[in-house]
Structure formats: C-alpha cells, structure tokens
C-alpha positions as CSV (number, residue, x, y, z in Angstrom):
1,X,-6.4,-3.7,25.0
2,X,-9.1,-1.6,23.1
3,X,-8.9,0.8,19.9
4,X,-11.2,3.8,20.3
5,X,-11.5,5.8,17.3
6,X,-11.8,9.4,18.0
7,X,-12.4,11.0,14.5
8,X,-12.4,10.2,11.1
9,X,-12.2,13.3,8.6
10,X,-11.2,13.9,4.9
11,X,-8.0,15.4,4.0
12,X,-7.7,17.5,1.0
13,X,-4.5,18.5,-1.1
14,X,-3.4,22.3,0.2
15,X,-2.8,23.6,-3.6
16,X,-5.8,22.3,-6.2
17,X,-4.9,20.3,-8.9
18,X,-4.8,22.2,-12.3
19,X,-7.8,21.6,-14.6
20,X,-5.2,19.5,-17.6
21,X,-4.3,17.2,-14.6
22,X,-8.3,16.5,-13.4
23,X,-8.1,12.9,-15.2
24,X,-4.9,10.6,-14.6
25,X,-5.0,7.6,-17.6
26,X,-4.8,4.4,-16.2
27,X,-2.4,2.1,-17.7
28,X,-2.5,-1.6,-18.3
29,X,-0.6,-2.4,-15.2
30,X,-2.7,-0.4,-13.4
31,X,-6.0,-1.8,-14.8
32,X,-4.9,-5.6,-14.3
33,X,-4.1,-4.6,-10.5
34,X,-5.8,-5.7,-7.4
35,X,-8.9,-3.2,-6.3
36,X,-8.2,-4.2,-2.8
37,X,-6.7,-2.3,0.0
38,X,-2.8,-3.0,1.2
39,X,-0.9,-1.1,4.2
40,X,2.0,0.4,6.6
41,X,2.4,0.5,9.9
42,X,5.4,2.2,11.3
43,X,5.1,2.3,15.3
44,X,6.5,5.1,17.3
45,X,7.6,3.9,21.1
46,X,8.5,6.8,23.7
47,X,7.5,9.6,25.7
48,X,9.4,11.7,23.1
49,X,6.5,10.4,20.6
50,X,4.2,13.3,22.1
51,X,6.1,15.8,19.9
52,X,4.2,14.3,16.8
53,X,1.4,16.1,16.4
54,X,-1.8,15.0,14.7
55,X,-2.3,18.7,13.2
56,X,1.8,19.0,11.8
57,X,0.7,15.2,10.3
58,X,-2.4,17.0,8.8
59,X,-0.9,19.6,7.4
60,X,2.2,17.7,5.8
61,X,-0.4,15.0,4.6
62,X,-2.5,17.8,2.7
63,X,0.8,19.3,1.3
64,X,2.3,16.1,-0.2
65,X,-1.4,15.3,-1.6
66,X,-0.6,18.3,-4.0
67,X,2.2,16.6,-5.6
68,X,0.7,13.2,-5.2
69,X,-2.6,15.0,-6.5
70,X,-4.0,11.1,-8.1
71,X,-4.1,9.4,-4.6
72,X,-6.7,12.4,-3.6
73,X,-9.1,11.4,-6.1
74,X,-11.5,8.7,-7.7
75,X,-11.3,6.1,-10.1
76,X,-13.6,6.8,-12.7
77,X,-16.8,4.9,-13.6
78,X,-15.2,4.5,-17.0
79,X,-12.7,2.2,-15.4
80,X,-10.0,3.5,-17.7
81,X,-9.1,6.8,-15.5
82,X,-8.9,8.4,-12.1
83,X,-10.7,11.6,-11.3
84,X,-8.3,13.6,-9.5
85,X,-11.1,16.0,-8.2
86,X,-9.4,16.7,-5.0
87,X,-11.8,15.2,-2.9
88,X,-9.0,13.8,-0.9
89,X,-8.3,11.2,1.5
90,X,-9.4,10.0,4.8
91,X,-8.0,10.4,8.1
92,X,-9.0,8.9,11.4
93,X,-7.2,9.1,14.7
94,X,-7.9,6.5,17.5
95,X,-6.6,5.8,21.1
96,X,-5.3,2.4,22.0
97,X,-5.6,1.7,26.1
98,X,-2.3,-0.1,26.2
99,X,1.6,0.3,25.3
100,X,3.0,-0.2,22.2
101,X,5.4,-3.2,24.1
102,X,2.3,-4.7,25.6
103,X,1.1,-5.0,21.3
104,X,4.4,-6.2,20.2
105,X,6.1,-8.7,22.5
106,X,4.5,-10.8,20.8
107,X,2.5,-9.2,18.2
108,X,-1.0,-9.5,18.8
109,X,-2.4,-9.9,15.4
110,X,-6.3,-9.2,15.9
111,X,-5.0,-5.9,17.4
112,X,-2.8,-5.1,14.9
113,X,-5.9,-5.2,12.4
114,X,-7.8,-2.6,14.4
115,X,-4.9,-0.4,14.0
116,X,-5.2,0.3,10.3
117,X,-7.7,1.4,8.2
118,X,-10.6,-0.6,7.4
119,X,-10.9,-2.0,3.7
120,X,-13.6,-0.2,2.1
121,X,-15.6,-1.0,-0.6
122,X,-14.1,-1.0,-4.6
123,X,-16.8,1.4,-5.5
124,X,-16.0,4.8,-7.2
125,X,-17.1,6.9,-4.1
126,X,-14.4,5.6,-1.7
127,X,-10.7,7.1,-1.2
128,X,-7.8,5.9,-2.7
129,X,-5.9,7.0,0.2
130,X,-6.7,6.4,4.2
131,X,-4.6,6.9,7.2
132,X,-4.9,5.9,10.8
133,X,-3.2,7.9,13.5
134,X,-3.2,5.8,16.8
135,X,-2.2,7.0,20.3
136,X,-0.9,4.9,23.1
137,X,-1.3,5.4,26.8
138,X,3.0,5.2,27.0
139,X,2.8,8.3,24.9
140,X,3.7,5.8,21.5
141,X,1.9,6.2,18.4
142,X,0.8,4.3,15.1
143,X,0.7,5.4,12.4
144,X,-0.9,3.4,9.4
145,X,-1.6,3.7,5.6
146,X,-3.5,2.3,3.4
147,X,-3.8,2.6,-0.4
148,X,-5.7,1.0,-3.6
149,X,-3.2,-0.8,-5.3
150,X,-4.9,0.6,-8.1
151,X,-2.9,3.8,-8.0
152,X,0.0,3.1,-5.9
153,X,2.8,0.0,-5.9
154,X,5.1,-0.7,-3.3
155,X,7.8,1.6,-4.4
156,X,5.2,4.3,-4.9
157,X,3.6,4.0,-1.2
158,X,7.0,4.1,0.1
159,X,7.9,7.3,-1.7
160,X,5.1,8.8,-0.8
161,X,5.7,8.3,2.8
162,X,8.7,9.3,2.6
163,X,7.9,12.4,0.9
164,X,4.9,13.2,3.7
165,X,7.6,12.3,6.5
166,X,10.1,14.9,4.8
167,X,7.3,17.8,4.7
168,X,6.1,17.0,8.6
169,X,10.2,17.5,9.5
170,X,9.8,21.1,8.1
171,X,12.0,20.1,5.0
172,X,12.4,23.5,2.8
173,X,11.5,23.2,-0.9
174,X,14.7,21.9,-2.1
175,X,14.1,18.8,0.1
176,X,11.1,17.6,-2.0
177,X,10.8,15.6,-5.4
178,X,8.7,17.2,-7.7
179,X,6.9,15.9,-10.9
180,X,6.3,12.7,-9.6
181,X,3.2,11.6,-11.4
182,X,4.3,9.8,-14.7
183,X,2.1,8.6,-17.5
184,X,2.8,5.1,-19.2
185,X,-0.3,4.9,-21.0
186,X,2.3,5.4,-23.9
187,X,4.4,2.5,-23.1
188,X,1.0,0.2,-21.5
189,X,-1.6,1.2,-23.3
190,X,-4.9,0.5,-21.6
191,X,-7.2,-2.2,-22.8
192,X,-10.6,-3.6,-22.6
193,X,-10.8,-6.3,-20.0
194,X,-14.5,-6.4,-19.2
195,X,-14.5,-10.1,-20.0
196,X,-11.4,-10.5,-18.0
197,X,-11.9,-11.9,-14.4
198,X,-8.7,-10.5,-13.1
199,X,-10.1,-9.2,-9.5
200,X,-11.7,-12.6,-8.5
201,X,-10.6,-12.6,-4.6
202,X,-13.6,-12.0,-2.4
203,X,-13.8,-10.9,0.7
204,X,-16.1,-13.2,1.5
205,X,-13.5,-16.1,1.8
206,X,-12.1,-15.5,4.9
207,X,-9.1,-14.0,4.5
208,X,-6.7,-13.6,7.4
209,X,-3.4,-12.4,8.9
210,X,-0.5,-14.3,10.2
211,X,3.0,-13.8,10.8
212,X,6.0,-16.6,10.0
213,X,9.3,-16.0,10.7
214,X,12.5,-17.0,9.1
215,X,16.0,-16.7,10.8
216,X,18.9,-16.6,9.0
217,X,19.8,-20.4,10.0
218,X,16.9,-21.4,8.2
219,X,17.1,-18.9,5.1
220,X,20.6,-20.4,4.8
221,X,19.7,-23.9,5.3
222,X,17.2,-23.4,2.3
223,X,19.4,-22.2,0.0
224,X,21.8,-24.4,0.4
225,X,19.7,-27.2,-0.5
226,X,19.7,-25.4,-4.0
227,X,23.0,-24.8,-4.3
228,X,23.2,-21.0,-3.0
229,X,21.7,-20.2,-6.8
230,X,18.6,-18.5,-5.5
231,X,18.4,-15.3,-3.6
232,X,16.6,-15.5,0.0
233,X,13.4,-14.4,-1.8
234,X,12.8,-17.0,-4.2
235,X,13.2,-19.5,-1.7
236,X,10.8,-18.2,0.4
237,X,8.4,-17.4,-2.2
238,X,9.0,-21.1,-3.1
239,X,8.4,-22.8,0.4
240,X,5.4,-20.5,0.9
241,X,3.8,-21.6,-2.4
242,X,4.7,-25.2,-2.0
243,X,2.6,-25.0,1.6
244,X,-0.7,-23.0,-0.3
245,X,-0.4,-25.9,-2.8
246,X,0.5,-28.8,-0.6
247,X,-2.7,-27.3,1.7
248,X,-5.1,-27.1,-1.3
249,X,-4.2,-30.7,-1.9
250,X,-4.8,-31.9,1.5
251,X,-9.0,-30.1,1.2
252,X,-10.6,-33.1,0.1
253,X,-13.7,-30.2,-0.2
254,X,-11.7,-27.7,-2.6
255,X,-8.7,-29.3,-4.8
256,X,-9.2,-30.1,-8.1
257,X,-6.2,-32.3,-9.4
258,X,-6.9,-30.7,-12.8
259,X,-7.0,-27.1,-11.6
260,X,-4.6,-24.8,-12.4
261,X,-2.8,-22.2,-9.8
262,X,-0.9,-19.5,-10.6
263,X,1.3,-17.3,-8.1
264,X,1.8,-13.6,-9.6
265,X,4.9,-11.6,-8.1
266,X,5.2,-8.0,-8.9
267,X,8.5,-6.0,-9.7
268,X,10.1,-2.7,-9.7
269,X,10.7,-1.9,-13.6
270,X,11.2,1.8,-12.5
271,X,14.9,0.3,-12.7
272,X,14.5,-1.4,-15.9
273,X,13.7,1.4,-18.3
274,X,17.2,2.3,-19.4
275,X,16.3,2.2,-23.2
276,X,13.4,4.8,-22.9
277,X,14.3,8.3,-23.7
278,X,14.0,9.7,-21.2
279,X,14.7,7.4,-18.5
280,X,11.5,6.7,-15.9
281,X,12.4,8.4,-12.6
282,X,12.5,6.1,-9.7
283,X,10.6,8.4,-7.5
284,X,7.3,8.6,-10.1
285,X,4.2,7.0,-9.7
286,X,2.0,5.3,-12.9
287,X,4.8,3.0,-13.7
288,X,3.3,0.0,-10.9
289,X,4.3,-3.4,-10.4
C-alpha cells in the first residue's frame, strides 16, 4: 500500500479578516505550549464516500477559516502574537492504492503516518493549520488535520471541525457559532520566557507512534486495585507514566537517579470559568489547555 500525494495548495479564509483583528495576543497558556504539530484522522469507508467532494471540503474549509481567522495566519517573530494576515492554510490531497479495511484490520501504523500531514518546521513562515485529504481505491477517504498547538487545544481542534463539517453539510447561518475567538490575555497575561526552556523536545530523538489497547476487563481490574477512587484516566495516565519511568530506569546509557521528570496533563478550564463576568463560552478558542 502506497500514498501518492496529488496536490498540495494553500487555503485562504473566504471573507478577509478586519484590519483591528490582524494581530491575535498570545496568552501565557499559549506561549508555554508545545510548537509542535498534533492531529485527526477521521476515516470514511464506503462507496457512498464518493459524494464528499474535495472542492465542497475546500470551500467549507475557507468559510470556517473566516470565523477561525487566527488558524489562517502566522505567529509573529515577536513571539508574543499571531499575524492573522490571511495567508491561510495548507491543503494536500493524496491517493492511497489500498482499502481503508486493508489499513485498519490491524492498523498499520507506518501507513497511518503518511496519511497526515507532515510536521513542518516551528519557524514563522509555516501554517498553523494543514489538512490532508486521502482517497482510497474502495471509494473510502481520510481525512486528516493537523494544528500548532500553539493556537488550538483539543477542545478548540474539535470545534473547529465540527464547525468545517457543519458548513460542508450546507448548514444555513443559524447553524454556525459565531464570535469564537476569545482573548485571555486579560486573565493570562503574557510574559517573557526567553530564558525559559519550555519547548525542549527535539525531533531529533526519535520519536514514534504506537498503539496500546485497554479493555474494560483491564481498566476495571486497575481500578480496583485502588479502590474504584480514580477515574479510568488517571489510572492510565498512571500505568503509562510508571512504564516511561520504569523504562528510563532500566537505560543504563540515559537515567540519572538524581534527575527529575515531570508529566504535564492539560485541561479544559473553558468549564471552569463560572466566576468571570461574563462566563468563557465553551465553543472559543484563546482560552487552551
């Protein structure tokens, strides 16, 4: 199984941004974030797949860049700002020579990584926003999306697909959330971290993907062995954290019994701003991690 890509173009918002919305302050959540690349994939199986078009996922891409306006633009060389100069984000489209069963059952990891957009560079000049549209010979498609975590979270990404998907189903106007960009500079101001070494993971090391699966037999098992107190999450995140350490431990090469390590776990606190006046709507972005 091959991916071919086909093209790769930039996508610019259909309506351009106002000139008192051309620079979006970065807070200090958003400053202390990682610079690197995360993604979806949502796959598509079916003959009936054909119906998505790449030009309706175009059009509906450039549409929901206007109310998304930040994700079309740059961070700023000022590192405290991003330039939303509408120079927008990039698409590529690619053709798989296989079925979307034949990548799934069982998932084929190294293949999976071809279907996304590659990681690019941290450097002012690149997009904040890439997707990758994939076709499969069973008439399937892929469709991938990657952001800087820089200007999206999670919850952001997610509303933003979801906001993309609504405008490519030929939602009317009433459909769609408007005002979605929020600034927290007020609440996080942003700060000087030049001597800070927050984005210290390179490239360089090798990172890779892998897949572990937990049924519920074993989630349960887990949390029984702390009394049901934790939530399926934090005994996961435990067990996962336990293995990094317990594999550090076991380089003779790398671990240093006086080194410190630290896990970091984000959270939604788009929920947890009931005291402001007003509240923070859950749909907004600015407010990450």
């Amino acid at each position: 199984m091959e991916v071919s890509i086909i093209s790769t173009e930039i996508i610019k918002p259909s309506s351009p941004t106002p000139d008192h919305l051309r620079i979006y302050k970065l807070s200090l959540l958003d400053q202390i974030s990682s610079q690197k690349y995360y993604t979806f994939i949502h796959f598509y199986s079916g003959p009936s797949c054909t119906a998505i078009h790449h030009l309706k996922i175009k059009t509906a891409l450039s549409n929901t860049l206007t109310h998304y306006y930040p994700f079309a633009g740059r961070v700023h060389q000022d590192g405290y700002s991003i330039l939303c100069d509408d120079t927008g984000a990039t698409f590529i489209e690619a053709k798989v020579s296989g079925d979307v069963s034949d990548l799934l059952k069982p998932p084929q990891n190294h293949l999976i990584e071809q279907l996304v957009p590659q990681q690019q560079s941290t450097t002012s000049h690149e997009t904040l926003l890439a997707v990758q549209l994939n076709h499969f010979n069973c008439g399937g498609v892929a469709i991938s999306v990657g952001f800087r975590h820089v200007v999206a979270d999670a919850v952001a990404a997610a509303n933003f697909i979801k906001t993309w998907a609504t405008l490519a189903s030929s939602a009317t106007a009433a459909d769609i959330t408007y005002n979605v960009v929020y600034d927290c500079t007020s609440i996080f101001p942003p700060q000087d971290l030049s001597g800070v070494p927050i984005n210290h993971i390179r490239s360089s090391q090798g990172i890779s993907l892998k897949r572990f699966v937990f049924d519920c037999t074993n989630i349960s098992a887990l949390r029984q062995e702390f009394g049901n107190q934790t939530t399926r999450f934090q005994v996961l995140a435990a067990l996962v954290w336990g293995a990094v350490i317990a594999a550090k431990r076991a380089s003779i090469h790398e671990y240093e019994p006086n080194a410190m390590s630290i896990a970091t776990l984000p959270i939604n606190l788009r929920n947890k701003t009931d005291s402001l006046s007003p509240p923070i709507p859950d749909q907004c972005i600015g407010i990450n991690k």
